[in-house]
C-alpha positions as CSV (number, residue, x, y, z in Angstrom):
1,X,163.6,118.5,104.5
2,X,160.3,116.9,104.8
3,X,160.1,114.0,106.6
4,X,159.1,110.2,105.6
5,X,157.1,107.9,106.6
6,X,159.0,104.8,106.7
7,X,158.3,101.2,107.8
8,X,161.0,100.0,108.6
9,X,161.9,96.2,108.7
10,X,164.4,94.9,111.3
11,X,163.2,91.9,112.9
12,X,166.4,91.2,115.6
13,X,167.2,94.6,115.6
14,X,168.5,95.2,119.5
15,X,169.6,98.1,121.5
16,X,171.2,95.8,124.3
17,X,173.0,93.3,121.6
18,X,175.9,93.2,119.3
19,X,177.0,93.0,116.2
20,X,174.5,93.2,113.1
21,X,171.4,93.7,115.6
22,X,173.2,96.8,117.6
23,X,174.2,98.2,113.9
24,X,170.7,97.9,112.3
25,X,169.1,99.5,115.7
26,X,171.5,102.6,116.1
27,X,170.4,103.6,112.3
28,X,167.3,102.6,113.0
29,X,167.1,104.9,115.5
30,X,169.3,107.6,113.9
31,X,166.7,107.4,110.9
32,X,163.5,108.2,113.7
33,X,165.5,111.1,114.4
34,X,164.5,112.7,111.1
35,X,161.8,110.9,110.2
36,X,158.1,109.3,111.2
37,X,159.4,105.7,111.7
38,X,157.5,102.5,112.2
39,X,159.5,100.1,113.3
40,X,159.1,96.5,112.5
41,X,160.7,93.8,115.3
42,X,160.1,90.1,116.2
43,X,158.5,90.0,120.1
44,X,162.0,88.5,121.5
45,X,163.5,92.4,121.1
46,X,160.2,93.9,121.1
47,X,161.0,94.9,125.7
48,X,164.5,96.0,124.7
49,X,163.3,98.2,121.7
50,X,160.9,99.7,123.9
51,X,162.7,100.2,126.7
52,X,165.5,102.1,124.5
53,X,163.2,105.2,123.9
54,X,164.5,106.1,120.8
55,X,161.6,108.5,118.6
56,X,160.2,105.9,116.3
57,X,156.2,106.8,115.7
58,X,155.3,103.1,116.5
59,X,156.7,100.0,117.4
60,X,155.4,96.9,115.3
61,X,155.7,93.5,116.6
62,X,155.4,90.5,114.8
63,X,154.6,87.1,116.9
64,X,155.8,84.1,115.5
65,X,155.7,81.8,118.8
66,X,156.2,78.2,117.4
67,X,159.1,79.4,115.0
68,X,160.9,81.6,117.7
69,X,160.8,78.4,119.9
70,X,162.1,76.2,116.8
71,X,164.8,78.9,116.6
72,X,165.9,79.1,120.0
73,X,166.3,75.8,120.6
74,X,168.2,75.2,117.1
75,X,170.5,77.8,117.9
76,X,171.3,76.3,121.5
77,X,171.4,72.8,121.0
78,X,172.6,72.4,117.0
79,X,174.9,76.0,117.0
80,X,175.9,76.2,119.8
81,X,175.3,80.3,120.0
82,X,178.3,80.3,117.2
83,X,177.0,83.7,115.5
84,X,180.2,82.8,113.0
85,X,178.7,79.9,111.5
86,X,178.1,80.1,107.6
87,X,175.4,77.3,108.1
88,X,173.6,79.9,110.7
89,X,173.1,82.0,107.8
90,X,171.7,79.5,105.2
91,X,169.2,78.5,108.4
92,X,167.7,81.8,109.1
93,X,166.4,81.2,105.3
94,X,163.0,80.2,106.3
95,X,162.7,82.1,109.4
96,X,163.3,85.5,107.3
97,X,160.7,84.2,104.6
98,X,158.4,83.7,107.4
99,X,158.7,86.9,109.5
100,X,157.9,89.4,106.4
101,X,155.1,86.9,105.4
102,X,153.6,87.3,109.3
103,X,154.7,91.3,108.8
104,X,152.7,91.8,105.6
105,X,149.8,90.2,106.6
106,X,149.9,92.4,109.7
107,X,150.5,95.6,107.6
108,X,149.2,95.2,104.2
109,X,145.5,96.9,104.5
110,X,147.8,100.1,106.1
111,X,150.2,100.0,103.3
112,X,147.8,99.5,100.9
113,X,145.5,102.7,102.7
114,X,148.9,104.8,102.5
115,X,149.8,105.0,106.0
116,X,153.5,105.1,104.4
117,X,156.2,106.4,102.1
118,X,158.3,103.5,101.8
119,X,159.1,100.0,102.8
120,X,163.3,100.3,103.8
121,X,164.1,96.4,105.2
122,X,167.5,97.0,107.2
123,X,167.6,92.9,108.1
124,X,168.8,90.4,107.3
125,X,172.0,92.2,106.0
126,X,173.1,89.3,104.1
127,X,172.1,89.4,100.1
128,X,171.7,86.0,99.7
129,X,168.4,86.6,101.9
130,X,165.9,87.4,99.7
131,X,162.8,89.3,100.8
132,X,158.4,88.2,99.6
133,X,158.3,91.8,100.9
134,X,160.0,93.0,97.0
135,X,157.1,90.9,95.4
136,X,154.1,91.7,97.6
137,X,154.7,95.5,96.3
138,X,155.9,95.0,92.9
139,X,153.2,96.8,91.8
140,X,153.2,99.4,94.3
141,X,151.5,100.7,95.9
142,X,154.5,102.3,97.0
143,X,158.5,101.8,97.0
144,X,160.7,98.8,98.4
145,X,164.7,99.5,99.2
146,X,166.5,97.3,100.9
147,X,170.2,97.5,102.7
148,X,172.8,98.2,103.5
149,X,173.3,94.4,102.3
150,X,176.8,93.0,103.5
151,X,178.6,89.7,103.4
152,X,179.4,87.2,100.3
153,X,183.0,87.9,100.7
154,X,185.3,85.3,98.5
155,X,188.0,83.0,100.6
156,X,191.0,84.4,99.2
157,X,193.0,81.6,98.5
158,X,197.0,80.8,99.7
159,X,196.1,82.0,103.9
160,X,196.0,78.8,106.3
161,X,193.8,81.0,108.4
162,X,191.2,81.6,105.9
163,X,191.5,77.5,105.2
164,X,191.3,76.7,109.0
165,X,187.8,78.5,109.3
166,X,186.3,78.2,105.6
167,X,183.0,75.7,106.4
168,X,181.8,73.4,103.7
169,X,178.6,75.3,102.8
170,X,180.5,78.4,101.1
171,X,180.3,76.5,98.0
172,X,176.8,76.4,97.5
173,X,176.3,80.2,98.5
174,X,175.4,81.1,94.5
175,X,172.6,78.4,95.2
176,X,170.6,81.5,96.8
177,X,169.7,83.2,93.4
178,X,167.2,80.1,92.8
179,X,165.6,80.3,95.9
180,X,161.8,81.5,96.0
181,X,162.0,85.8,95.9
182,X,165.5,85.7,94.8
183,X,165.4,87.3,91.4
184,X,162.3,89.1,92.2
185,X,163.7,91.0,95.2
186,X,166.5,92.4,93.8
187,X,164.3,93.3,90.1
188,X,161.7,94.8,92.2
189,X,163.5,96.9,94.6
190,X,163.7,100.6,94.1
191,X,167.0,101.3,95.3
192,X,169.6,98.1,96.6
193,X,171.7,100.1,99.3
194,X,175.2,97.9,99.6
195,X,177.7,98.6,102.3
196,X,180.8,97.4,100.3
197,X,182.7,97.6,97.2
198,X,182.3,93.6,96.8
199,X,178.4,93.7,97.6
200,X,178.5,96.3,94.6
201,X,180.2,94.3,92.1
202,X,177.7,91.1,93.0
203,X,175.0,93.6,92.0
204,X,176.4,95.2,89.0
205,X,173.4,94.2,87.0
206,X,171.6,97.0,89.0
207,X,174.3,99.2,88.9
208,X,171.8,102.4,88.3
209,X,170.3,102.0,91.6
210,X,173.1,100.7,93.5
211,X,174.5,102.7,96.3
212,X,177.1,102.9,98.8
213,X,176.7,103.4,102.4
214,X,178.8,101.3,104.8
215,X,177.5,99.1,107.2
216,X,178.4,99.9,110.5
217,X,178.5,103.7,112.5
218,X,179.7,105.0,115.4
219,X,178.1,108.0,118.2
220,X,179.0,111.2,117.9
221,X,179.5,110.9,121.3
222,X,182.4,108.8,121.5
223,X,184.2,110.5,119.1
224,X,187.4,111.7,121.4
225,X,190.8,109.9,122.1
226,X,192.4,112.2,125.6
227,X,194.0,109.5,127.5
228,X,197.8,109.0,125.7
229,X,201.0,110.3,126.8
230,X,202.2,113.4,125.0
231,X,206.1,112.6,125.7
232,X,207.6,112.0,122.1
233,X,209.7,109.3,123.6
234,X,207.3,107.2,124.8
235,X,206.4,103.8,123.6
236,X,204.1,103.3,120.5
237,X,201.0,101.5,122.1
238,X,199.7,99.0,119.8
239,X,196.2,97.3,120.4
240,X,194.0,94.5,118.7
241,X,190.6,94.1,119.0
242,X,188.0,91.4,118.1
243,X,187.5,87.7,118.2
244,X,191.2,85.1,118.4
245,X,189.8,83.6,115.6
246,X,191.9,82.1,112.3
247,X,190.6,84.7,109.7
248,X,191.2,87.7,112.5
249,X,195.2,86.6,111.7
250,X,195.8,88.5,115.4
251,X,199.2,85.8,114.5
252,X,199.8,88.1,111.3
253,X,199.9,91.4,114.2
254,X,202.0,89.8,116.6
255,X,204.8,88.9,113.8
256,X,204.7,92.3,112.1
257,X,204.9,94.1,115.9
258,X,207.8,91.6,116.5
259,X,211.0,93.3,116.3
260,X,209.6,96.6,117.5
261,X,208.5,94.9,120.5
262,X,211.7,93.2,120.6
263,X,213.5,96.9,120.3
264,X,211.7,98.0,123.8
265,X,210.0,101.0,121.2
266,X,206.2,99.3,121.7
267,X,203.9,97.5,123.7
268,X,201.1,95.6,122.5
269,X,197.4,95.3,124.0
270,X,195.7,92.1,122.4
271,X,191.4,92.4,123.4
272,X,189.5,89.2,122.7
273,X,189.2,85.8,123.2
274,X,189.0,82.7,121.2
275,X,190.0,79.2,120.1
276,X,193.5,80.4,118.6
277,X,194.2,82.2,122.2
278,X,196.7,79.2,124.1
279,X,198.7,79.2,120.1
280,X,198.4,82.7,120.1
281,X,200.3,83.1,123.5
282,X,202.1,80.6,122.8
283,X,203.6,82.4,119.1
284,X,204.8,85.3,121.4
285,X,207.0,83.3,123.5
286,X,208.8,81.7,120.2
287,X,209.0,85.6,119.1
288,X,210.1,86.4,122.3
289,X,207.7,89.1,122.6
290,X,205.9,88.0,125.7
291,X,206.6,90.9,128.0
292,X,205.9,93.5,125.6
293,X,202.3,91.5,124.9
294,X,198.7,91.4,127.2
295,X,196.2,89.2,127.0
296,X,193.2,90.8,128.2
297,X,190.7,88.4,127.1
298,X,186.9,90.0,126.6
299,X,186.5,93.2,128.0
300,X,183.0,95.6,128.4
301,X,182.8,97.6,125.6
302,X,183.4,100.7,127.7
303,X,186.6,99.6,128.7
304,X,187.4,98.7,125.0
305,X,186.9,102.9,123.9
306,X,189.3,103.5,126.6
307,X,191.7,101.4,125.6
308,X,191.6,102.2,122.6
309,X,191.6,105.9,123.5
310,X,194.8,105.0,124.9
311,X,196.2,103.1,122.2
312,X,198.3,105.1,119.4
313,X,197.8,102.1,116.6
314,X,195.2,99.9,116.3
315,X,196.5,96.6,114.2
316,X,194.0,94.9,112.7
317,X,195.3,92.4,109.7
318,X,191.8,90.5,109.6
319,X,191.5,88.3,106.2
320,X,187.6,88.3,106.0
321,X,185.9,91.0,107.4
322,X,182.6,92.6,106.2
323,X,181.8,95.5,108.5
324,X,184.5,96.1,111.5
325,X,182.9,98.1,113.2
326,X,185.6,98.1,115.5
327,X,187.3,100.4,112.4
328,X,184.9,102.8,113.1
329,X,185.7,103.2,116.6
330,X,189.5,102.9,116.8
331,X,189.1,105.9,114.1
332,X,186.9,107.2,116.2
333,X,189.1,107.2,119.7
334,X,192.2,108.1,117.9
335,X,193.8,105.0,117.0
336,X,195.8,105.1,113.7
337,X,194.5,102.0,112.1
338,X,196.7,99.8,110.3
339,X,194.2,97.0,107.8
340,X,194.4,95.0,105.0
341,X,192.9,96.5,102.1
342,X,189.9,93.9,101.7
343,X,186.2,94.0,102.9
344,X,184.8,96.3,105.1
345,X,188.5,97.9,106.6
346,X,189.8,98.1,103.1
347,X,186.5,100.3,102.7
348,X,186.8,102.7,105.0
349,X,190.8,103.4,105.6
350,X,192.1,105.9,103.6
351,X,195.9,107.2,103.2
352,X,194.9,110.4,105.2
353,X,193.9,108.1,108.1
354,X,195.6,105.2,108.5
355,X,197.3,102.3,106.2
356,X,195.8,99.5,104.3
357,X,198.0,97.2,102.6
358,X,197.5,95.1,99.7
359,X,195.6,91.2,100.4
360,X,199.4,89.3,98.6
361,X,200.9,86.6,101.0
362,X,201.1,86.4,104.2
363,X,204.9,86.9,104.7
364,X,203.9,90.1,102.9
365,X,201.6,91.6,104.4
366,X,203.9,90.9,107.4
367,X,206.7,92.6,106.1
368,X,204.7,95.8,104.6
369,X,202.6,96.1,108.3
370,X,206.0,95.6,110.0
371,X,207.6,98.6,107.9
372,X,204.9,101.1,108.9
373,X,205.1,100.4,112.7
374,X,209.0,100.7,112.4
375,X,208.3,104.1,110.4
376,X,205.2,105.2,113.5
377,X,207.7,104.4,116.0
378,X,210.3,107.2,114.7
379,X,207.6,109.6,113.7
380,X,205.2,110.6,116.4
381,X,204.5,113.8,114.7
382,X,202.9,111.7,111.8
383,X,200.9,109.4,114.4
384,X,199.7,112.6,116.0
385,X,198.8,114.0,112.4
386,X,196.8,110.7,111.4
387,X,195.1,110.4,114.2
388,X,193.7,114.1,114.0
389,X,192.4,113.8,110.9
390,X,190.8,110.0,111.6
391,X,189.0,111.9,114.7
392,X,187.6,114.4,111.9
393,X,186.8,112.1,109.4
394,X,184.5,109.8,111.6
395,X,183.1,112.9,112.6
396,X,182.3,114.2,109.5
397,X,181.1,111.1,107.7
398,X,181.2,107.8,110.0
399,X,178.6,108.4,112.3
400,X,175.2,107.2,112.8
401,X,174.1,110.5,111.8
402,X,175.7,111.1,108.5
403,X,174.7,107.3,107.8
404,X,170.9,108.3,108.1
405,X,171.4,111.2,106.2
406,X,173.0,109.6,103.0
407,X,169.9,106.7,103.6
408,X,167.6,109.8,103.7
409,X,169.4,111.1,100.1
410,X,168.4,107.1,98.8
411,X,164.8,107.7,99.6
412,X,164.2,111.0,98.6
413,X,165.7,109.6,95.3
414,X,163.2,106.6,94.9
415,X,160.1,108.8,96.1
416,X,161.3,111.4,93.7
417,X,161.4,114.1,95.9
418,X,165.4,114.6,95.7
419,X,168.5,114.4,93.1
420,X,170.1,110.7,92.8
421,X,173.2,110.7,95.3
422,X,176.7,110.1,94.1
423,X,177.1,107.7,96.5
424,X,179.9,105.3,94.4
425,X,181.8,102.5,96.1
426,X,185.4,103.0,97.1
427,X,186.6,100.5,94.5
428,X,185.9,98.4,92.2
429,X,185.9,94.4,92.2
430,X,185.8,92.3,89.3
431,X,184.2,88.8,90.3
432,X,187.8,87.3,90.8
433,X,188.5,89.5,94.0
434,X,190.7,91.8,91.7
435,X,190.3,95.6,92.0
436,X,190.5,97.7,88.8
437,X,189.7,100.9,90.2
438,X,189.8,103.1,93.4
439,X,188.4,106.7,94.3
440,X,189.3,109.1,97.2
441,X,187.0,108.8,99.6
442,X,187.9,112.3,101.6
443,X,191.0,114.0,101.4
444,X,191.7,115.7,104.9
445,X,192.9,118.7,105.5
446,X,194.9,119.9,108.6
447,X,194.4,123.6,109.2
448,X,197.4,125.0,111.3
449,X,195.3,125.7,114.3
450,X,194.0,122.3,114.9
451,X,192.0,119.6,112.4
452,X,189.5,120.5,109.9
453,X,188.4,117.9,107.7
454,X,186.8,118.9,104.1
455,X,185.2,115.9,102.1
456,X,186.1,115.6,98.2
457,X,184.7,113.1,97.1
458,X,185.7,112.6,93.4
459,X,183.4,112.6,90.7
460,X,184.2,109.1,88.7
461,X,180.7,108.0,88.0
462,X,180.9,107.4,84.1
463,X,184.2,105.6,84.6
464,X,182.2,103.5,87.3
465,X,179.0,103.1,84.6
466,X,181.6,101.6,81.9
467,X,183.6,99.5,84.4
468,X,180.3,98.1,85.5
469,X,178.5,97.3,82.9
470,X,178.3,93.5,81.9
């Protein structure tokens, strides 16, 4: 495979962070692994970047000293650091317009001497971010692919929890296709690169150059769970991880884990912090559940992959979640994950990994997520099964490395130098939230001398063509 010349956009991409600027780093990085990358970062990551030594051919930095200090002091004194805040998003409007104006200016006499291959902008994730970059090179010279875009999730409607965190501003998110470079970025691009089955949908107009690659990815590295107790008749360990947030519904866990808990057959690890904490602690005293349940508030991350190492279920029955990355790694330690089938969890999980169950009620999703733990408490054979083949799967397909590689089949595609990928979304979503179709994302395979897993990916590309078309 030849390699590319890419620049690469990802203004507050950051080795030493979290969240979206962690994610767009690591494939940043995965992708200078196989390719000559120039990457493109604001100066306030610009030391951390560096410092990281990953193999990009140059680091690009783009000084925007008034606007970071406008930013800075917005985010301390207006957002309080709240990284959850729907507003947040609608702010960084401007900023993101600015940055790629600053970067072209910067780059344009290379670009335009064919320096590079393509233009791939990893950030902002968010598609209701448009990017000047998709009009600057509408007429080449050369390609413009953006993604993996994430976010634009709908409220589902009838969950207190989704009510007790929806902000005001979600009803004007549409507003965004009228903004300056909205139409044109998404007309112009070469390839859109979504990383979920509800990003998809939103751009079904595109459909022929729409592809699948989720957001998040994990290192090889930390793919190994060898810290749980072999004895068949020990307790089921049961852990949640992330933010004690309404949408997380960490409320929804502890009442499914409830009479399991109560039955001395589990305990239950909750990791995070939050508003909801006190009426979270508070909910497991009414259930009487409060010796079986910890509170360990935040923990380092390293702490968190041994937990979770240790953990034989990771329950996770968040309402509104676009990546969880967390997925990745509870796959990746061992820990059978148990979801709801909506966003980025409902994306990834598969029956040969864990269980996702349907997005109803809540006193449903309750009673279905309290049914499988009863079931993984009598049947440590299918825990054990499970989490073999989760270990496999991330292996084989979550990793930063296989998320490079399918990014590296999207290129190739748009330079012309490769087949297009078959590179569908798990399922389908009509604009109402309603699915109409699903495909098998892998179907794993346990050899009898240990775990093999063999990716099928089934072919249901003209079924997806007629489903999508308007």
């Amino acid at each position: 495979m030849s390699r590319l010349r890419i620049l690469l956009l990802a203004p507050n991409c950051d080795p030493k962070s979290i969240s979206i600027p962690f994610v767009t780093y690591s494939h940043a990085a995965a992708l200078a692994e196989l390719h000559d990358v120039a990457l493109v970062v604001g100066s306030p990551v610009a030391d951390h970047v560096r410092s990281a030594n990953a193999k990009f051919r140059t680091i690009e930095v783009v000084w925007m000293p008034t606007l970071e200090r406008i930013w800075d002091w917005s985010f301390r004194r207006i957002f309080k650091y709240n990284y959850d805040s729907q507003v947040l998003t609608a702010f960084r409007y401007p900023f993101s317009i600015a940055f790629e104006w600053f970067a072209w200016r910067q780059l344009r006499h290379r670009i335009l001497a064919g320096e590079f291959d393509v233009v791939l902008r990893l950030i902002p994730m968010s598609p209701a971010m448009p990017s000047p970059f998709a009009f600057f090179l509408r007429k080449g010279p050369i390609p413009f692919v953006l993604g993996p875009l994430n976010g634009g999730l709908p409220w589902v409607p009838g969950f207190r929890q989704l009510e007790n965190q929806k902000e005001w501003i979600y009803r004007l998110r549409d507003v965004y296709r009228y903004l300056p470079f909205a139409r044109s970025t998404y007309r112009n691009a070469a390839a859109i690169i979504a990383a979920s089955s509800q990003v998809c949908s939103e751009f079904a107009k595109y459909r022929d150059k729409v592809f699948f690659v989720p957001e998040p990815g994990i290192a090889r590295s930390l793919c190994f769970g060898d810290s749980r107790n072999p004895e068949p008749s020990a307790k089921l360990e049961l852990i949640f991880v992330g933010g004690l947030v309404p949408r997380k519904a960490c409320d929804i866990a502890l009442r499914a884990a409830g009479p399991i808990l109560r039955s001395d057959l589990a305990r239950f690890t909750v990791i995070g912090d939050g508003p909801e904490r006190n009426r979270l602690e508070e909910l497991a005293r009414s259930l009487g559940i409060q010796k079986s349940v910890t509170f360990c508030g935040w923990l380092c991350h390293a702490e968190v992959l041994e937990r979770l190492r240790s953990a034989d279920v990771f329950l996770f029955p968040s309402l509104r979640d676009n990546g969880a990355g967390v997925v990745f790694e509870a796959l990746g330690s061992g820990a059978v994950p148990v979801v709801v089938d909506f966003g980025g969890p409902g994306d990834i999980v598969h029956s040969e990994v864990g269980y996702k169950v349907p997005i109803t009620n809540e006193s449903d999703i309750v009673a279905q997520m309290e049914t499988i733990l009863t079931e993984l408490a009598h049947n440590r054979d299918r825990v054990e099964r499970l989490r073999q083949q989760g270990m496999a799967y991330v292996r084989e397909c979550l990793t930063w490395e296989a998320k490079a590689q399918a990014t590296t089949r999207v290129l190739n595609w748009v330079l012309r130098r490769g087949p297009k990928p078959e590179l569908t979304p798990p399922k389908i979503v009509q604009p109402n939230g309603q699915v109409i179709l699903r495909r098998v994302a892998a179907q794993v395979r346990t050899a009898s001398d240990g775990h093999q897993l063999t990716a099928e990916a089934s072919t249901v590309t003209n079924h997806l063509n007629d489903e999508l078309r308007p």
